[in-house]
Structures are given as C-alpha cells and as structure tokens.
DOROMI-497254 format. One record per residue (C-alpha): residue in three letters; y, z, x. Coordinates in steps of 0.1 Angstrom, whole numbers, plus 5000, padded with zeros to 4 digits. Each point is the difference from the previous one (the first is absolute). Example, Ala and Ser with C-alpha at 12.3 -4.5 7.8 and 13.67 -1.06 7.14 Angstrom:
<sites>
Ala495550785123;Ser503449935014;
</sites>
This chain:
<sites>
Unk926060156999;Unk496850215013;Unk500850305021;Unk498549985032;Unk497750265014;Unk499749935038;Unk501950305011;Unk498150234974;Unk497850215020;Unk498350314992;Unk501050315027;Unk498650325007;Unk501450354993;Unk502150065030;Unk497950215024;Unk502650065033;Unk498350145033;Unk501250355008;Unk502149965028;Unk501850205021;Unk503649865010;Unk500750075036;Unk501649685007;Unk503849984995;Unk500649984967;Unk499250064971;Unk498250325006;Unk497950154971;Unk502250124970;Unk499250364993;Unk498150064969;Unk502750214980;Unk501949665005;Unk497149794986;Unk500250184970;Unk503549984994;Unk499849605001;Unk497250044972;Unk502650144975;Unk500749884970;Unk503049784999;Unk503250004984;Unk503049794998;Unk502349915029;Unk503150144978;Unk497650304986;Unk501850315007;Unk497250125015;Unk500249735027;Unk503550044999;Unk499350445010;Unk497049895025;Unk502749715012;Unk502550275013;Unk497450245017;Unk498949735018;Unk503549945014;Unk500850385007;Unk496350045021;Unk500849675017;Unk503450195009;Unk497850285011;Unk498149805018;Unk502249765021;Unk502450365004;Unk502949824983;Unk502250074973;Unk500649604995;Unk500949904965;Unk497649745002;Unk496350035015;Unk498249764974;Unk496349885002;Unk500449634999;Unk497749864977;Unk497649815031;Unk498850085030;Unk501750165031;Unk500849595016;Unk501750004962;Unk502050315012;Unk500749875036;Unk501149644980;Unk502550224978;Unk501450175028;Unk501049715017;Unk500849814968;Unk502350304993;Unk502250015031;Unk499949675018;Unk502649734988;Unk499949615013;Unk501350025040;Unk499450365004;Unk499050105031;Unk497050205002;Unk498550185029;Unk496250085003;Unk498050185018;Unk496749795011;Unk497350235012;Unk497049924974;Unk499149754977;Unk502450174975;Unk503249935015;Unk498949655001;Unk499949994963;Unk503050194997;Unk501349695017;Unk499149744984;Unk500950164967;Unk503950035012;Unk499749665010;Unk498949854968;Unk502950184987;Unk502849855018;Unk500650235028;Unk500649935038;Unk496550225010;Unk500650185038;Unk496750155017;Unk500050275021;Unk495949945015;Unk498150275017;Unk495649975004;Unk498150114971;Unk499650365004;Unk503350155013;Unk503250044987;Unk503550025001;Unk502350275013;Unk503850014994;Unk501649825027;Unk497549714998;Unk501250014963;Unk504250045010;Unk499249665023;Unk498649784972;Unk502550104973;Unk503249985028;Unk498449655001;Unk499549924965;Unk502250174981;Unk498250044967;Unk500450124969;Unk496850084994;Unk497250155026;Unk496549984988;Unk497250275020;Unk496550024991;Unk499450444998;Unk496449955001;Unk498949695012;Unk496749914982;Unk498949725024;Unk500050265033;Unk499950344989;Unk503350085018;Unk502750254983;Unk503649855006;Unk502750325004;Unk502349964980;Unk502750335011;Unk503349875009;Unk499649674990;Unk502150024965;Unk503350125026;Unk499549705020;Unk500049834962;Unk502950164989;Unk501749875036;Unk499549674993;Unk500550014959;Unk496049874995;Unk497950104974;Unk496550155011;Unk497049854986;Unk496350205009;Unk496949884990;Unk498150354987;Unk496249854988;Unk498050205023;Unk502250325005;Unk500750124964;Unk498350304992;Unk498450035034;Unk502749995025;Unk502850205008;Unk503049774977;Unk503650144996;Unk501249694979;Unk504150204998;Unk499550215030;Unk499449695018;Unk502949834980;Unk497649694994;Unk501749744972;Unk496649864988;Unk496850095001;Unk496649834982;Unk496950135003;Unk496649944982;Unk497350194980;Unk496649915020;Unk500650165029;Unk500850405004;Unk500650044967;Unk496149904988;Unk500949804971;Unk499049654994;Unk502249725009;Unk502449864977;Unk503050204999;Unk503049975028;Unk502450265003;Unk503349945011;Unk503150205006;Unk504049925000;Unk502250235016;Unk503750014987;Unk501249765029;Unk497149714991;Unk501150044963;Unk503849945012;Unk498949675017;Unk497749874970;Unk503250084974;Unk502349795025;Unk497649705009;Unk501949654996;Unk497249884990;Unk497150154970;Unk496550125013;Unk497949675005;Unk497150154990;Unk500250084962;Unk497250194997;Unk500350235026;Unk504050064993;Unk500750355001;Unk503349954984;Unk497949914969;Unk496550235007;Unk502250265009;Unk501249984960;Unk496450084991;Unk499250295022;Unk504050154996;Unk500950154968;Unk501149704982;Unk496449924998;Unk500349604995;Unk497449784997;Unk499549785027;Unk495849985003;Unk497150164987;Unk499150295028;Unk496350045009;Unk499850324982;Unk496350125009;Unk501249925037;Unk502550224997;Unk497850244983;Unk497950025035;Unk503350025023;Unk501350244985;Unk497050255003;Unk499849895036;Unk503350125005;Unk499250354977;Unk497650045026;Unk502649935031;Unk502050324985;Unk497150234988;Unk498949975042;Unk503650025010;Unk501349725028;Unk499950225030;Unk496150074991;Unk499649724994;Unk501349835030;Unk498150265020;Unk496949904986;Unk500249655009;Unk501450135035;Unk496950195006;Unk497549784986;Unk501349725020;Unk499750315032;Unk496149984989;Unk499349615003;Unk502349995034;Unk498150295021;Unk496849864985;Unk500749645012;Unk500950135034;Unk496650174997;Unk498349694997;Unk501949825027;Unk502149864977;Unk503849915004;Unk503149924974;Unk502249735004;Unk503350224990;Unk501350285026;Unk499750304980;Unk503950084998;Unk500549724976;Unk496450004982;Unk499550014963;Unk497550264989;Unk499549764969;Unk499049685017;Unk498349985038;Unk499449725020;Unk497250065020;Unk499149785029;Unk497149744997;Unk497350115031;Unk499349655028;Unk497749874988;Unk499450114964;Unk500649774968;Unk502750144974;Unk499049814974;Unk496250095006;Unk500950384998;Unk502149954970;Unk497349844987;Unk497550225004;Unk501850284990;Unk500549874962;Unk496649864998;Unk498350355014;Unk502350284994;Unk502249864972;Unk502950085022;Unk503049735002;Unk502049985033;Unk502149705003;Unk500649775036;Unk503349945017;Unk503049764989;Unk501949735018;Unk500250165037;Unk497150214998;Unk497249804980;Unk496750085015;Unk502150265025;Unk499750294974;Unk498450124967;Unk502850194976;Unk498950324987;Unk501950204970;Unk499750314992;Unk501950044973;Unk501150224971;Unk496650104981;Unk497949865028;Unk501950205028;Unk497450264996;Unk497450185030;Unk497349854986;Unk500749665002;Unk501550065034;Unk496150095014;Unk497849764980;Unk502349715011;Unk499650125036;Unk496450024997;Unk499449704984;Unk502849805022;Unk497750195031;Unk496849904986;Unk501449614993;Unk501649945033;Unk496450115015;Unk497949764987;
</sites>
C-alpha cells in the first residue's frame, strides 16, 4: 500500500508577532519563566521532579495562604481545575447553589449539572455582586451542600467578597467552592482565613505563566466528603483520590505530568515569593489606580463600581457610537496590543482589559492609554 502525501506540507520556522497581552488572559509569561520551560527534561518519577514536585506544592501554599495538605497543579488548564473541583465534591442529587453574575457561574452550572446535581442560581446583572444576606436567602432556600462563587469573575471584571461567607457555610453544613483564575497572585486571597473548602485557579493569568497547568486546592472538610462519597469520582482522570497519590508522598503513578510545564509554574510562583504577596498585590492595586484615573481622563467610564473592581481585569465601557471590535482591531494590527470584547451580557457593551502579573507594570499602563486615545480618535 503507498503512503499518501496530501497532508505533507512544508511549514515555515514559527515566527510569532510580539504581542502585548492586555486582554484577559493569558497575559505575557515573564521571561525568567520562559526559560524555565526550556529546561532539559527529566522523568516524571526522577527525583528531581519528585524535589521540584514538593516546592511547587509549599509556594502554591504560600500563595493561596493555606496550609492545605493538598494544593496540586492539575495536569490541564484552569477549566481542568474548575472540572476537578466539582468532580471532587459533587455526588448524583446534590444540591448545589451558584452564584450567576458572569459568564463563569454559568459554566460552573452546567458543569454540576452534568454531574448529577440539583443546580440552584442565585442571579444578579453582570458586574455586581453578592453580599451576605442576599447569599443567607438563596441557601435558606436551597439548602445545599455545596455553594459555588466566582472570586474574580473573568467575564465582568467584578471581585465577589468573600468575608463571612464560610460562617454562613458552616450554618448550613455546605462546602464552599471559589473560582480563583483571575485573583491568584494579584488579588488579596485568604484561601484558610476565609475558611474556603476548594479553590482552582489557573497559570495564564496573574501568575504570567503559559496556560496549561490548573491549580486546585482541598481543604480537610472537601477531603472528608471525597473519602465518604457513595459513589467513586466519575471523572477518572481528574480523581484526586488517585492524583492526589502522585503529588502525596506515596508518589504512585497515575499519568505522565507535563514536566517542562511545571518547570515554568514553578518559577512563576519563585517569583510570587521573591516580590512578596502584599507587594505584590499593591502593584497590581496601583497599576490598575493608573489605567482608572487615566480613563476618566479621557472621558472614559468602567462598568464595575470601584468597591468591588479587580485591579487585574477592567471592564471599560464601549463610547455611543464607537465599534469594539474595530478598536480591538486596530489595536493588534497597529500597536501589537491585545484587548479582548465583552461576553454574554456585555458583547459589544465593553472591551476587557488585564493588567496582570508581569504586564501590571507603569509602562504598559500609558502606552495603552495613548494608543487606546489615539484609536478611539480616528
């Protein structure tokens, strides 16, 4: 039998345009992380990768402020992460409580649907939040056993508070589920303070690392409902009861880790303690300061009140009569500068705008103004 050659083609060196990330995600990994993912590799069971494996865990600690016994980068992307954490805790005919503000709660949703449970919303317009008592009403109502909230909600730009909400929890015996993708290393986070029982994140955002790695973390009261489910995890790859045999000290084999990935995250998170969290969570305060007064300078408003916004992500409201897409456009093609239009609710409304871990820096703060200035001018 002849091989065929209709798909052999002949490519080109890959030659990528230098962009700079402002949209929401992923931002641009620093360079020190670059050069960690170019390291040589060694074998998933190396004891090498077995030393790098646990000071990824203990920055991770550092880094979510929690002494949990298991903070594990799941071998995917953050959705991975947010897949495992409800894979983790939700059971067939659970009911599960989320918050819908943002496109994000909507896939927290359906995800706790496809796994059996009876899903309850709480709803509120794209861009606010909740606050306690509006929280107390839906769970009087539902009754769950597990709450889902969104910290930083991607899709809006809006920062969900999450003080008091773990007593309300412990009130009603429901585990607390937060989405963290957009808040890690750039957002005040108090994963035990805040007594949250899971937590998943992602590495594109704050913590300037490519995509491909989801962190996730159990506290001791998630673990207890995983060891009593009636049923096993439906999702064998994403089983923590097994992964969680790799990453603990037993070290079993369940699946080849992407070890150059974790390579790159774990210099992204060397570089989360060399700043220090506080400085560094100023930093992406007083950047995000920057790009707020110089919007209002230029007659420009967000679509978040201020008391909730995220320094990492803004929404920042589309001008009457001027073409998002045209801006966004424009702004790749002349500047090589990446913003990114709204979701769901607010397609057209808004343009997101991250600033965000490596890129939450002065500089990038003015030449986006000037070139966002000099684009909406034309």
């Amino acid at each position: 039998m002849a091989v065929s050659e209709t798909h052999r083609i002949q490519t080109k060196d890959l030659d990528t345009p230098p962009r700079l990330l402002l949209g929401p995600g992923p931002s641009n990994a620093h360079p020190r992380v670059l050069r960690a993912l170019s390291n040589r590799q060694v074998g998933h069971l190396d004891p090498t990768f077995i030393d790098l494996m646990n000071e990824v865990q203990e920055l991770l600690r550092y880094a979510w402020q929690t002494d949990n016994k298991v903070a594990i980068p799941v071998s995917g992307t953050g959705s991975a992460a947010m897949e495992a954490a409800i894979a983790n805790t939700v059971e067939p005919g659970d009911h599960v409580l989320v918050g819908c503000n943002g496109y994000f709660g909507e896939r927290m949703v359906d995800m706790a649907s496809r796994y059996g449970a009876q899903v309850h919303r709480m709803d509120k317009p794209w861009g606010e939040s909740f606050d306690l008592a509006e929280i107390r009403t839906a769970m009087e109502a539902a009754r769950p056993a597990v709450l889902g909230l969104i910290h930083a909600e991607t899709s809006t730009g809006a920062r969900q508070p999450l003080e008091g909400v773990a007593e309300l929890c412990a009130e009603f015996d429901c585990l607390l589920i937060v989405d963290t993708v957009t808040s890690l290393g750039g957002v005040p986070l108090f994963i035990d303070e805040w007594g949250i029982d899971v937590a998943y994140s992602g590495t594109q955002k704050c913590l300037s690392c490519p995509p491909g790695i989801g962190p996730l973390t159990l506290g001791p009261r998630a673990l207890d409902k995983l060891e009593r489910r009636s049923t096993p995890v439906p999702n064998w790859y994403l089983d923590m009861s097994l992964v969680g045999k790799y990453w603990g000290s037993q070290r079993t084999y369940h699946h080849t880790a992407p070890i150059n990935m974790n390579y790159g995250f774990r210099e992204a998170l060397r570089l989360v303690a060399e700043e220090g969290l506080e400085q560094r969570w100023d930093r992406h305060a007083a950047n995000a300061q920057l790009f707020w007064d110089g919007l209002e300078n230029m007659g420009l408003s967000c679509h978040v009140d201020a008391s909730i916004r995220l320094p990492s992500l803004t929404t920042v409201r589309v001008p009457e009569g001027v073409d998002a897409g045209a801006v966004a456009r424009h702004l790749l093609n002349t500047y090589n500068i990446e913003i990114a239009g709204g979701l769901g609710q607010l397609a057209g409304k808004v343009w997101r705008i991250g600033l965000m871990g490596f890129n939450s820096r002065p500089e990038n703060v003015r030449l986006l103004l000037s070139a966002l200035q000099e684009t909406i001018q034309k």
